[in-house]
N, C-alpha and C positions, 0 to 999 in steps of 0.2 A: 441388384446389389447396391449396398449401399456404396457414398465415395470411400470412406472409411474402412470397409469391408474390401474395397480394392485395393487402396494403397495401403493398407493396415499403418504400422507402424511410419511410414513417409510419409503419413499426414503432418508430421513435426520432423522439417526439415534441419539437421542442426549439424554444424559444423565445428571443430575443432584448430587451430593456429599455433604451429608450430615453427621455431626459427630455429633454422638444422642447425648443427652444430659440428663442429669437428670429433669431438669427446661422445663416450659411448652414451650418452643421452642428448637429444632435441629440447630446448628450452621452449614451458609452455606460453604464449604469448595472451591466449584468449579464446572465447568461443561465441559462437552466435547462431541465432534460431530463427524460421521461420514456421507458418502457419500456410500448408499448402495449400488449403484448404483455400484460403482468402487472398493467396495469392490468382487461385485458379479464378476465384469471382473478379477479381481483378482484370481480368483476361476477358473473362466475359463481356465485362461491362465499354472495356475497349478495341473490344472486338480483332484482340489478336491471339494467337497462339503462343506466346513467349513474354517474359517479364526480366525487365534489368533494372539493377536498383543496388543502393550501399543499405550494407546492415551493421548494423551496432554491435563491434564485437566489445565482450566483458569480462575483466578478468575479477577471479575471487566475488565471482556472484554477482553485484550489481557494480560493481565500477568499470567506467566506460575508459575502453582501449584501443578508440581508432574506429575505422570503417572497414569492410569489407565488400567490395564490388561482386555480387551474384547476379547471374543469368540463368531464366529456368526457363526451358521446353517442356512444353505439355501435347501427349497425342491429345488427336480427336477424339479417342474413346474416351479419355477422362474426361475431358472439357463437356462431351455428348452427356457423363454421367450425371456430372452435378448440372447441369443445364435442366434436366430431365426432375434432380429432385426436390419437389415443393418447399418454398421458403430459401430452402440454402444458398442459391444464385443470384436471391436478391440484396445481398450485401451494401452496408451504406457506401456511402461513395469514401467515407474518410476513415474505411473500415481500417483497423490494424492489421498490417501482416506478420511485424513480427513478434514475438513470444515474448512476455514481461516478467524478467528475472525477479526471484520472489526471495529472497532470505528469512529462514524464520531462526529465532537462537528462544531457545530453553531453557531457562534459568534454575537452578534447582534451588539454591540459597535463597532467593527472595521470594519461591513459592512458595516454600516452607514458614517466613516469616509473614505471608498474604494468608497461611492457611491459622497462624495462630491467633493474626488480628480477628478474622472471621469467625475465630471462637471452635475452631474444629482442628487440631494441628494431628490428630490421627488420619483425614483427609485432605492430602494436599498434591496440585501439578506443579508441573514447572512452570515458571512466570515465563509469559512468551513474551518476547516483541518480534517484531516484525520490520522488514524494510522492503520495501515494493520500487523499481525502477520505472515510475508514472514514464510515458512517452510523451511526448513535445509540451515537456512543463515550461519549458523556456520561452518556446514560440507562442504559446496561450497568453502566459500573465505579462511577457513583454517585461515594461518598467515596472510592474505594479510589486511592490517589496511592502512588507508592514517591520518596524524597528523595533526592538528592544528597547532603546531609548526613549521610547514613546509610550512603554509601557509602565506597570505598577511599580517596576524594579529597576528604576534607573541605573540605580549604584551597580549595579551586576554586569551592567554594560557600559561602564563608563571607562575611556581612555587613561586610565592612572592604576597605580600597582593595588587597589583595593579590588578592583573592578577585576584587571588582569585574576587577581587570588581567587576570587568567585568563580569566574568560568575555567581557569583550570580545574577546579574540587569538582564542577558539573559536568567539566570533557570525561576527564578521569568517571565519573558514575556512568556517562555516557557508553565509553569504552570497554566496563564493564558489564553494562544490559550487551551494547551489540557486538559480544567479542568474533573477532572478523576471520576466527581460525574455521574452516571449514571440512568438518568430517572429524570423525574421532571428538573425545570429550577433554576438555582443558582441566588445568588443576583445579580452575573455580566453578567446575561440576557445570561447565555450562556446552549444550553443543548444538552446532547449525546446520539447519538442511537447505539445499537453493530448491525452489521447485521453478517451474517454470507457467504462467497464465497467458489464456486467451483472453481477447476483450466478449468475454460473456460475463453473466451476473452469476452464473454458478459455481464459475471457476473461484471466483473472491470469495463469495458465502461460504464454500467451502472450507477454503482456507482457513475462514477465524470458526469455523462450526457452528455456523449460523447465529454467530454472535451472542451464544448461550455456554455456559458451563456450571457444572451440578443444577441444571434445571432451571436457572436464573438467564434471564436476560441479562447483560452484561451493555457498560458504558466504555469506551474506548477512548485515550487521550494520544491525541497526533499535532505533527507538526509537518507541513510539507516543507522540502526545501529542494533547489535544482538535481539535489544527490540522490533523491528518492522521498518516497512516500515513509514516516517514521511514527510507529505505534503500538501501544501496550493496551492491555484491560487498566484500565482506571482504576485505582486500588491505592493504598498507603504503602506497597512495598516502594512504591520509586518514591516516597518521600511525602511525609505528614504536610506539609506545607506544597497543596494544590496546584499553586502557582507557580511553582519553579519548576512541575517536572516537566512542561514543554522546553525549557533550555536543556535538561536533560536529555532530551529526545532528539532537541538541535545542534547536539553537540557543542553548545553554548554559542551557537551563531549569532551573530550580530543583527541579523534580518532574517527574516523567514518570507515562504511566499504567501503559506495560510499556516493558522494554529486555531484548536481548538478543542474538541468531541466528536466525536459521532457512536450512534449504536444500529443494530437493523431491528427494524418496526415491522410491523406485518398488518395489512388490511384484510378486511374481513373475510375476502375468498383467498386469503392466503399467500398471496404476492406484497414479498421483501419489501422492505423500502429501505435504502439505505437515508437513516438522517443527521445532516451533519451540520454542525455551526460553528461558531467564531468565539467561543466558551475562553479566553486564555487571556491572564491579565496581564499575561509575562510580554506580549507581542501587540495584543489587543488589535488585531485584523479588523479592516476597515469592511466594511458593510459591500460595498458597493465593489469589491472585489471578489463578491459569490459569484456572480457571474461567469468569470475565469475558471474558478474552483471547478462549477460545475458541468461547463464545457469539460474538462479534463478529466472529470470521472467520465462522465458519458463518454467519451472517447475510448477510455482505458478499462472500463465494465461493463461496455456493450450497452445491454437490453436492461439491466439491475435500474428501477425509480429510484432518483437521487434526488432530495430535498433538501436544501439548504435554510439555514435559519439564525435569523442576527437576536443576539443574546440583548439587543437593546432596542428591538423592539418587541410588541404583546405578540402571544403564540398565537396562532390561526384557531379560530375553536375549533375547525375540522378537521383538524390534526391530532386532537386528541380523542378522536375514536379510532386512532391506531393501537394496537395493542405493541405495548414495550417496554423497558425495565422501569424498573420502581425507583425511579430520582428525586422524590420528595424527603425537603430537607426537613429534619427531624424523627423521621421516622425509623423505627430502631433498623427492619428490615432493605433498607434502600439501599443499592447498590454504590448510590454515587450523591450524593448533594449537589443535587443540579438545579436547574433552570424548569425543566419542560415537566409535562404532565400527559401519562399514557393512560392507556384502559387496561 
């Protein structure tokens, strides 16, 4: 048997927070997950039979609400199980244990306005974004901040009541893509699911559907910040004007830790690449802070090839025998007016 097959369902350890109450309801406080599974490799690798540790509890999907103190026992016979099956017990050493809170919101009104730009308003989804709760974004990037101020759009973040007007109009769009009700549908036709991710590459690919919709390869515009991971398909519904939907995305933050693009590529036997760069002129992310970026994916999606790439300097020719969506500017078909050049 597999581990999986054993503990079926308690492969995803997840807990619930409650603070009782006097009154015929418990207020809810929060919840938090683990991953038994890399707990148990954990175990392994320190050659005990037990694991103690605080975990990240979260309320309303990915905001963080404190720690929770957990202790796990494991028999012998699991610990004997996964020990036993190839690959699974050799976990990295900085492997993640716990589960990474995923928010997705559905937007019905600006798919509809994505499906009329596209010339087809008889087929159309709902505009997704996404918010992903990265783990140890803080402890990676350290000091490393890229500014607004430093970018194409000074006036949008400048300290005076012009600047202030701007990034209210963009919080407000903001709070519109990622409205924060969870479950059931809002009056603005928009609704959210949390799911929850391991750090493998299949769990993420999955999530965006391989980074394809109606048949196309598709372009993705994000902004990271300490709050989470924040991203849409790259499109005109968040706004004609390219450059401004990373404030969008940042809730018109002052600082970001990266902004940019990313799409997933595929090499020739068929294995993902996820690639991603520093595409945003709203923030204009400094080169030499890929580095960090890319520790934190590979953290956060396992096994999935992550490439990074600076929009100022020439592309790798050997990158472009990747096959990926169609970014060339001027052509009527292109998904996105970008930078890079696929197969």
């Amino acid at each position: 048997r597999s581990w999986r097959e054993a503990l079926g369902e308690l492969s995803l350890l997840s807990f619930e927070i409650f603070d009782k109450d006097r009154g015929p309801r418990d207020d809810f406080v929060g919840e938090a997950s683990l991953w038994l599974e890399a707990v148990g490799r954990r175990c392994l690798q320190d050659g005990v039979r037990s694991w103690r540790g605080e975990v990240q509890v979260f309320r309303r999907g990915i905001k963080g609400r404190g720690k929770l103190l957990v202790e796990v026992f494991f028999r012998d016979s699991h610990l004997d199980l996964l020990r036993s099956q190839d690959g699974e017990s050799r976990g990295r050493a900085d492997e993640l244990l716990e589960a990474t809170p995923t928010k997705v919101h559905k937007n019905l009104v600006p798919g509809i306005v994505q499906a009329i730009q596209e010339g087809d308003a008889t087929r159309f989804n709902c505009f997704m974004t996404y918010q992903v709760a990265l783990q140890q974004t803080q402890e990676i990037f350290g000091d490393s901040w890229n500014y607004g101020r430093d970018g194409q759009h000074p006036d949008t973040f400048a300290e005076d009541a012009k600047g202030r007007v701007i990034r209210s109009a963009l919080s407000a769009l903001h709070h519109q893509l990622y409205y924060d009700e969870i479950g059931g549908a809002s009056p603005k036709g928009i609704r959210t699911e949390v799911k929850l991710l391991a750090a493998r590459s299949s769990d993420f690919v999955r999530l965006i559907q391989q980074g394809i919709r109606e048949e196309r390869r598709r372009v993705f515009t994000y902004v990271l910040t300490d709050s989470g991971w924040f991203f849409s398909e790259t499109g005109a519904a968040l706004s004609k004007d390219n450059l401004s939907k990373h404030a969008i995305h940042s809730d018109a933050a002052m600082a970001v830790r990266y902004a940019g693009t990313f799409r997933i590529c595929e090499r020739d036997s068929g294995a993902a690449v996820l690639v991603i760069d520093n595409d945003s002129g709203t923030y204009m992310p400094k080169g030499e802070h890929q580095e960090s970026l890319k520790r934190l994916l590979h953290l956060n999606l396992g096994d999935l090839e992550v490439l990074c790439l600076n929009v100022c300097d020439p592309q790798p020719e050997w990158t472009k025998e990747l096959s990926g969506p169609n970014e060339k500017k001027g052509i009527e078909k292109a998904v996105y007016a970008g930078t890079w050049e696929w197969k």
